[in-house]
N, C-alpha and C positions, 0 to 999 in steps of 0.2 A: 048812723049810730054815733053816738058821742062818747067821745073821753074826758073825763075828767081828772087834771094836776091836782091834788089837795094841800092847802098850807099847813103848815107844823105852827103851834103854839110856837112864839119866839119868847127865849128865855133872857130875862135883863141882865147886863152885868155894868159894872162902871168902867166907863171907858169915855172919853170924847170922841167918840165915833157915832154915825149912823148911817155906815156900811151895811146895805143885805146883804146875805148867802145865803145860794143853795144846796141842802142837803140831800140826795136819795131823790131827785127830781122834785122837789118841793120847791115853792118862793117862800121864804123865811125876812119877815123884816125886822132889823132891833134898834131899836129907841134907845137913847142915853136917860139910865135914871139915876134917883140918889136912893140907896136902900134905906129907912130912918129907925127902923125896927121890926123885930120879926115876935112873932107869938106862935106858938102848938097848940089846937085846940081839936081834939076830936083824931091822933093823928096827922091832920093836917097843917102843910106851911101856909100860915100867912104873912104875907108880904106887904105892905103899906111904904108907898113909895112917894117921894116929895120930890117932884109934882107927883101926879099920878097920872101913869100912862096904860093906855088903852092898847091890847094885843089882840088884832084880828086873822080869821084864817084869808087866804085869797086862791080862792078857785079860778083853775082856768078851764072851760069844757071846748072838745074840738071838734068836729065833724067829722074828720081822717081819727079811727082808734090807733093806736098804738100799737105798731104792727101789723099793720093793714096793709096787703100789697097792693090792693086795686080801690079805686073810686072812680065811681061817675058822678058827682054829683054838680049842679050848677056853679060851684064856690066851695071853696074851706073857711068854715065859718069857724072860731073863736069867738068864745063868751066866758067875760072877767067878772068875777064875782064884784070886784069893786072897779069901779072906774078908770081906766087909765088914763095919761095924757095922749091924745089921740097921735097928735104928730110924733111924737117920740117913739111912740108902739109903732109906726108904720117907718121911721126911723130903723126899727130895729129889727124889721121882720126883710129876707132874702126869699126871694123865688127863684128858681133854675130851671130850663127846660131842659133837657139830655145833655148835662152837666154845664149848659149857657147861662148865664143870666138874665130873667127876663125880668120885663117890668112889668110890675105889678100895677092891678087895680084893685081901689080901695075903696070898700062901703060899708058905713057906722047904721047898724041901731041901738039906741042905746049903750050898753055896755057890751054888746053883738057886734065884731068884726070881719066881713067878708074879704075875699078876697079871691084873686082869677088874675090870670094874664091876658096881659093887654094882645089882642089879637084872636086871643078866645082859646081852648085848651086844644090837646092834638091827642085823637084815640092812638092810645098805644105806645103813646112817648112818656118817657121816663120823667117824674117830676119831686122836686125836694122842698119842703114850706119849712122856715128854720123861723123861729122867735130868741133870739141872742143879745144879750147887752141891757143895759141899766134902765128901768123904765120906772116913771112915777108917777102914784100913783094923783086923783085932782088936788085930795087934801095933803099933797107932800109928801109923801110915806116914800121908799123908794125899794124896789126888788129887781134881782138880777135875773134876767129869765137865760130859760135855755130850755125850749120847746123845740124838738123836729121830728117833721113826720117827711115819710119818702113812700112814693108810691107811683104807678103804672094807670093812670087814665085810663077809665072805660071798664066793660065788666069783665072779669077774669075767663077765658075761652072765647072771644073773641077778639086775640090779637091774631093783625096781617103776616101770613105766611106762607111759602111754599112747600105745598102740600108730596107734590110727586114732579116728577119731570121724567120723559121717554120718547123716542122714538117709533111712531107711527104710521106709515106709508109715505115713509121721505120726509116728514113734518118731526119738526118739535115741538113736542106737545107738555104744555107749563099746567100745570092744576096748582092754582089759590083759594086758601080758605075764605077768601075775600074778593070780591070782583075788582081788579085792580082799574088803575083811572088808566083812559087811553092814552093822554098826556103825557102820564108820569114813565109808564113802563115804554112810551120812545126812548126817553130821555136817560132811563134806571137801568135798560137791556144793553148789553155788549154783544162782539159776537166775533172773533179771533179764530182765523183770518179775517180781516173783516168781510162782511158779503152782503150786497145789497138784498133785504128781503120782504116778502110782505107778513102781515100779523092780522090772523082773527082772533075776535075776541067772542066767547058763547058763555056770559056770564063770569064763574069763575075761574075758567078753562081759555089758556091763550094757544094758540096753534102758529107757530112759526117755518113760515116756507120760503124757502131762498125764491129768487126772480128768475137764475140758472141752475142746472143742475150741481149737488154736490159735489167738489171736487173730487175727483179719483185720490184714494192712497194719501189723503188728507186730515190730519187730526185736529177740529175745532174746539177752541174752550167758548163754553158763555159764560156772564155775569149778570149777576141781578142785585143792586144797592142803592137804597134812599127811594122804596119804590113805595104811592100810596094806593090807596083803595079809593073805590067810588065815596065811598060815605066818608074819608078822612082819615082813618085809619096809614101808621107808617109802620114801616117795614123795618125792626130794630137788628137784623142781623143782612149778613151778606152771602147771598145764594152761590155756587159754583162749581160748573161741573162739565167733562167733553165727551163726545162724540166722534164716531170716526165715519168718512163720505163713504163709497162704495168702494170696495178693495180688486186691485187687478195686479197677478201678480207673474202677468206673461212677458218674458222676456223678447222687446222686438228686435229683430235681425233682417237684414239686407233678404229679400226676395229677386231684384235683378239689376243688372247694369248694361244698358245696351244706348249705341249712337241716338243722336236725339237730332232732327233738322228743326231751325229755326223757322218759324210764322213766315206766311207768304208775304201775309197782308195784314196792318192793324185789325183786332178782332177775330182772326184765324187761330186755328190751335197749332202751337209744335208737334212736329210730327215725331212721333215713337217711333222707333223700327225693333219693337217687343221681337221678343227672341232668336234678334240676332248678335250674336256674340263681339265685343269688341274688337276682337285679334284681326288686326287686318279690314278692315270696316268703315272704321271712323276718319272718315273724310276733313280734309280742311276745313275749319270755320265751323264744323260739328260739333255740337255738344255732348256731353255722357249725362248719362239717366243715371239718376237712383230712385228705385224704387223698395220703402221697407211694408214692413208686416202691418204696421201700426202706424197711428198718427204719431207723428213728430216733432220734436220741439226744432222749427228751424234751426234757431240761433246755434244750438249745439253742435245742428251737422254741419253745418255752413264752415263751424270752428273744426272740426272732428275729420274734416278730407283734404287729404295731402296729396300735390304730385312728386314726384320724383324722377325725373328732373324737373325742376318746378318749373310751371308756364301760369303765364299771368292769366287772369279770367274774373268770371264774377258767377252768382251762386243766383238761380230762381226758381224759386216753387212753384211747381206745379201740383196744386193738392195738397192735401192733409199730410199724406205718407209719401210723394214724391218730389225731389227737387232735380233742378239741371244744373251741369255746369257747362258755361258756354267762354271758350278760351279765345281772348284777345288778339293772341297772333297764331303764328301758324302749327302746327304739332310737326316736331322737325322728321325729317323723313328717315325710314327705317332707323330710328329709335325704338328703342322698348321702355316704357314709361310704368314706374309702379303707382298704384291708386290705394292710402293705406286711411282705413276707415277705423279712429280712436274709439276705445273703448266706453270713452267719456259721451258719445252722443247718445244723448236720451229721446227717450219717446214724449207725449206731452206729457205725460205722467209723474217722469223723471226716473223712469226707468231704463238702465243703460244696455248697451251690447253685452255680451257675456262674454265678450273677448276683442283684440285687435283682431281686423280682415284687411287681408292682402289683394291684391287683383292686379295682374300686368297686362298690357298689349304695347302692339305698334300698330301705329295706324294708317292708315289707305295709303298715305303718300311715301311715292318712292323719291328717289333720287335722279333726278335728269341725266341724262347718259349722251355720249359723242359716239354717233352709232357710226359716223364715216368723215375723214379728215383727208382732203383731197389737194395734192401740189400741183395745180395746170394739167387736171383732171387723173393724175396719176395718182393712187392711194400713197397714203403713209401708212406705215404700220403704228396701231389703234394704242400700243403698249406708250405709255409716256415716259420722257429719261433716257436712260440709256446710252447703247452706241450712238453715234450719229448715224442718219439715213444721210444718202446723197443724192443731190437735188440737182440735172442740169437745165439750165437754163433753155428754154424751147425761143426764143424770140429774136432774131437775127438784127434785130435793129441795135440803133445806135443806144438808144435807153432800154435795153429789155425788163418787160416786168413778170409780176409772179401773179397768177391767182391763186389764192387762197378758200378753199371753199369746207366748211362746216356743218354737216348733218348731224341736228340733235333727237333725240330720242321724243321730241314731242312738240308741237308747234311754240314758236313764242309769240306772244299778242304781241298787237301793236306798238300798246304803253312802254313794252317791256323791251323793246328791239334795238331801241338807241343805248342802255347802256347793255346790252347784251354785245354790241359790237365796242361799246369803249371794252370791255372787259378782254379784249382779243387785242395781241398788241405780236410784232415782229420785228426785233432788235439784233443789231449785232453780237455776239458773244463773243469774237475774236479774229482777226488781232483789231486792236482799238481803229486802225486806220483804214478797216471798211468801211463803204460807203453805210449809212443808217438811210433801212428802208424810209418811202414815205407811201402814208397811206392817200389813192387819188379816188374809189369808187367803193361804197356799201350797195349791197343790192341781196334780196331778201327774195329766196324763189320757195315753191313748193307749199305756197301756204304757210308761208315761216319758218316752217323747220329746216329749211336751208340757207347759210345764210354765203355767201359769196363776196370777197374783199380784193380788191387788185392791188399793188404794191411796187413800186417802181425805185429806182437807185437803187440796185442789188449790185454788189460786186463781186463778179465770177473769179473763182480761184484760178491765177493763170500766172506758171512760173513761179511765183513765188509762196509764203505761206500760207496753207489753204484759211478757207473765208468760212466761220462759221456763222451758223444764225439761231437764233430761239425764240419759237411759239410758245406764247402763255395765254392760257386761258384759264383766268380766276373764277373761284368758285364759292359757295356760301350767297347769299340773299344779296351779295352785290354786283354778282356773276349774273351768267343769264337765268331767266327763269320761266319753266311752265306756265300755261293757263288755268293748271293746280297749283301753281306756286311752287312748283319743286324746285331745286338748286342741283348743280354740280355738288360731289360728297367736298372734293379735294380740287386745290387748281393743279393742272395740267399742262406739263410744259413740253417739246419736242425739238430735238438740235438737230439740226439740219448743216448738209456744206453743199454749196453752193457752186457747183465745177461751170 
C-alpha cells in the first residue's frame, strides 16, 4: 500500500530568497518573483509576474503507509513526483536497525527509490526510514523534506516469543511461538547457579535437563535474551523467571560415636566397633567415629568438632554421613576429654544441627603404677615423701652396695627400658658430705616389668650426722612407659637413711 505526501500550491512573495518550507507535512517550494500588476476578473486574482514563474505540486508516494506498524515487503520504495537529485536524496535519507544505524542500499527507477539494508532486513526487528534535509530537485527547484515511517519487519502475529515455560518431570520445559535456532538459544539461555545441562528441541518446544540431579533446597533463575528463530526472526524482549530443585527440609543430627581401629593394610577398611560406647574404650592410636543421619558436607564438620583438652589429629571420611578422627599422639591417660559438635556443621544441603552436642569420655589408657619398690629385697613402703624409711646396709664389705629394685604395673618394651632407667636416679639429700651413690649394674627381669639397679659408694650413718638419701622416679612421657604407652601420673620420690 502506498502513501502519498501532497504539495501545497507555493504562494509568491518578494523576497531574495529561494528557501523551501514545509507546512502540515507538505514540500512547499518558492521562487523569488516581481509582482508587475494584478487585475479582478470573474472574482478571481490574477497575477502576472515578471519573469513568470511556474508553481508545481511534488508528490512523494511510500510503500510503508503512515502509521503502519508492520511491513514485509522486499524494500521501502519512494516515488517523487518530480525528479530528484539522486545523490543528494540518498544524502538525505537515514535507516536504523533497533535504534543502530545501518547502511543503507540504494536502487533508482526512474523517479522510484528503493531501498533495504545492507545485510538484508531481520523479522521482528524494529526499523526507522527518515527522508530529512534540503533536496533538489534535476531542474533546480529545492524542498526541505521530512518523511518518516517506523515500523516492525515481518507480518504482524508472527513476532519470536516465549509462549509458557514450567516444570515437567525434572525438565524445564520452554514453549516458543517460533522454533528457536539451536545456535542461538546456546548462546541466549542462562541458568543461575550455573548447571551443566542438556537441551531438546521438538519444534517449538525446548526441554531443558540438567546432566545431575537438581540441587536440594536450591533456588534457580534462568534467562532468555537476543535469542533467534529457525527462519530469522529476533526476540525483542528479555525472558525471566526461577524455579526451586527438590525441597528437604529434615534436620541431620549425630546417630553414633564409637572407637574406630585403623586399616590393617592398604585397601582394608577401618574397623567400627558400632555400638560400643566411648567411655573407657578408646584405646591409643584409636580413632572416634562420627556417624550422622544424613549426607554431609565434610568441610563443615571437619570445622564443627572440637576436643577439649585439645589433641592434635586429622579428620577422614568414611562415606557420605561418616567421618573419623584419628589422633596424632597419645589420648593422655585417665583424662576425661570433652567432644563438642558446633551447630554450624551442615549436611550437604546446608542444613545445620538444631543445636550444640556435647559427648565426654576417658579413654582405655591408664596410668602405669609402681606395684613394688624393693631395698636389697626388703619392701619400701609404696606411699612416696614422707617420713624417711631406714635402710641398713646388708653388705659387710669394704664397699657395700644397695640394690635397688622396681616393679611396674606392666611390661616396658625394649625401646623404652634405657630411658626408663635414666629416669631412676639415687642421690644424697643430706648432709652434703656423703658419699653420692654411683650407679655400676641395669638388669631388666620378669619380662620387663622388673627392673633391678645396683648402686655402690653409700655412706652409712655412723657416729655422727645421719646420711640421708632420695629415689626419684620421673614421670610424664619422659619417664618410663608401657607397651600402651602409659606414663607414671606424677614423679615419685622416697627418703631413705642409710644406718
Amino acid at each position: 500500500m502506498w502513501s502519498t505526501v501532497k504539495g501545497k500550491r507555493g504562494f509568491p512573495r518578494v523576497a531574495a530568497s529561494d528557501r523551501p518550507v514545509l507546512r502540515g507535512g507538505v514540500f512547499l517550494a518558492i521562487c523569488p518573483l516581481i509582482v508587475s500588476s494584478s487585475l479582478i476578473v470573474g472574482g478571481s486574482l490574477l497575477v502576472s509576474c515578471s519573469p513568470l514563474v511556474s508553481f508545481e505540486y511534488l508528490d512523494v508516494s511510500c510503500s510503508v503507509g503512515e502509521g503502519e506498524q508492520y511491513y514485509a515487503g522486499e524494500s521501502v520504495r519512494m516515488e517523487f513526483s518530480i525528479e530528484p537529485d539522486r545523490e543528494e536524496t540518498e544524502r538525505s535519507l537515514v535507516l536504523s536497525e533497533g535504534g543502530l544505524s545501518k547502511t543503507p542500499v540504494f536502487s533508482w527507477e526512474g523517479r522510484e527509490l528503493s531501498v533495504r539494508p545492507a545485510g538484508g532486513w531481520k523479522n521482528g526487528e524494529h526499523y526507522r526510514v527518515s527522508l530529512e534535509g534540503r533536496i533538489h530537485m534535476q531542474d533546480g527547484r529545492g524542498y526541505t523534506a521530512a518523511l518518516l515511517r517506523s515500523f516492525v519487519y515481518g507480518e504482524e502475529g508472527n513476532e519470536f516469543t516465549l509462549v509458557s515455560s514450567g516444570m515437567e518431570a525434572g525438565c524445564l520445559v520452554l514453549q516458543f511461538s517460533r522454533t528457536p535456532r539451536i545456535v542461538s538459544f546456546a548462546g541466549s539461555f542462562s541458568l543461575s547457579p550455573n548447571t551443566e545441562y542438556f537441551s531438546d528441541f521438538l519444534g517449538e518446544t525446548v526441554r531443558v535437563e540438567p546432566k545431575s540431579p537438581w540441587q536440594t533446597n536450591t533456588r534457580y533463575t534462568w534467562t532468555i535474551r537476543d535469542m533467534e528463530s529457525a527462519d530469522g526472526y529476533t526476540m525483542k524482549r528479555e525472558y525471566s523467571d526461577s524455579f526451586s530443585g527438590p525441597a528437604d527440609s529434615e534436620i541431620p543430627y549425630p546417630l553414633e560415636l564409637c572407637p574406630v581401629s585403623k586399616r590393617l593394610s592398604p585397601g582394608s577398611s577401618h574397623l567400627w566397633k558400632r555400638g560400643t560406647p566411648l567411655e573407657g574404650n578408646v584405646e591409643n592410636g584409636e580413632g572416634i567415629g562420627f556417624v550422622f543421619s544424613k549426607p554431609m558436607d565434610q568441610a563443615s564438620v571437619r570445622s564443627g568438632i572440637s576436643f577439649y583438652p585439645a589433641i592434635k589429629g586429622y579428620f577422614e571420611a568414611d562415606g557420605e554421613n561418616a567421618i573419623i578422627f584419628f589422633p596424632e599422639e597419645d589420648y593422655r591417660p585417665q583424662t576425661e576429654y570433652r567432644i563438642s559438635l558446633s551447630a554450624a556443621i551442615k549436611d550437604s544441603l546446608g542444613l545445620g544441627l538444631f543445636e550444640e552436642r556435647r559427648y565426654y569420655f576417658s579413654s582405655a589408657r591408664t596410668y602405669l603404677k609402681i606395684e613394688k619398690l624393693s631395698l636389697d629385697s626388703e619392701p619400701v613402703g609404696l606411699e612416696p615423701g614422707g617420713i624417711a624409711q631406714d635402710h641398713r646396709l646388708q653388705s659387710t664389705a669394704k664397699d657395700p652396695v644397695l640394690d635397688l629394685q622396681i616393679a611396674f604395673s606392666s611390661a616396658i618394651p625394649p625401646a623404652a627400658r634405657k630411658a626408663a632407667a635414666d629416669s631412676v636416679s639415687l642421690s644424697v639429700l643430706f648432709p652434703a658430705s656423703a658419699h653420692n651413690p654411683r650407679l655400676v649394674s641395669v638388669q631388666w627381669l620378669d619380662e620387663g616389668a622388673l627392673l633391678s639397679m645396683r648402686y655402690t659408694d653409700l655412706s652409712p650413718s655412723a657416729g655422727g650426722p645421719d646420711n640421708y638419701y632420695q629415689i626419684k622416679i620421673s614421670s610424664g612421657e619422659r619417664g618410663p612407659s608401657g607397651s600402651s604407652g602409659e606414663y607414671l601420673k606424677e614423679d615419685l620420690w622416697y627418703v631413705i637413711r642409710i644406718l
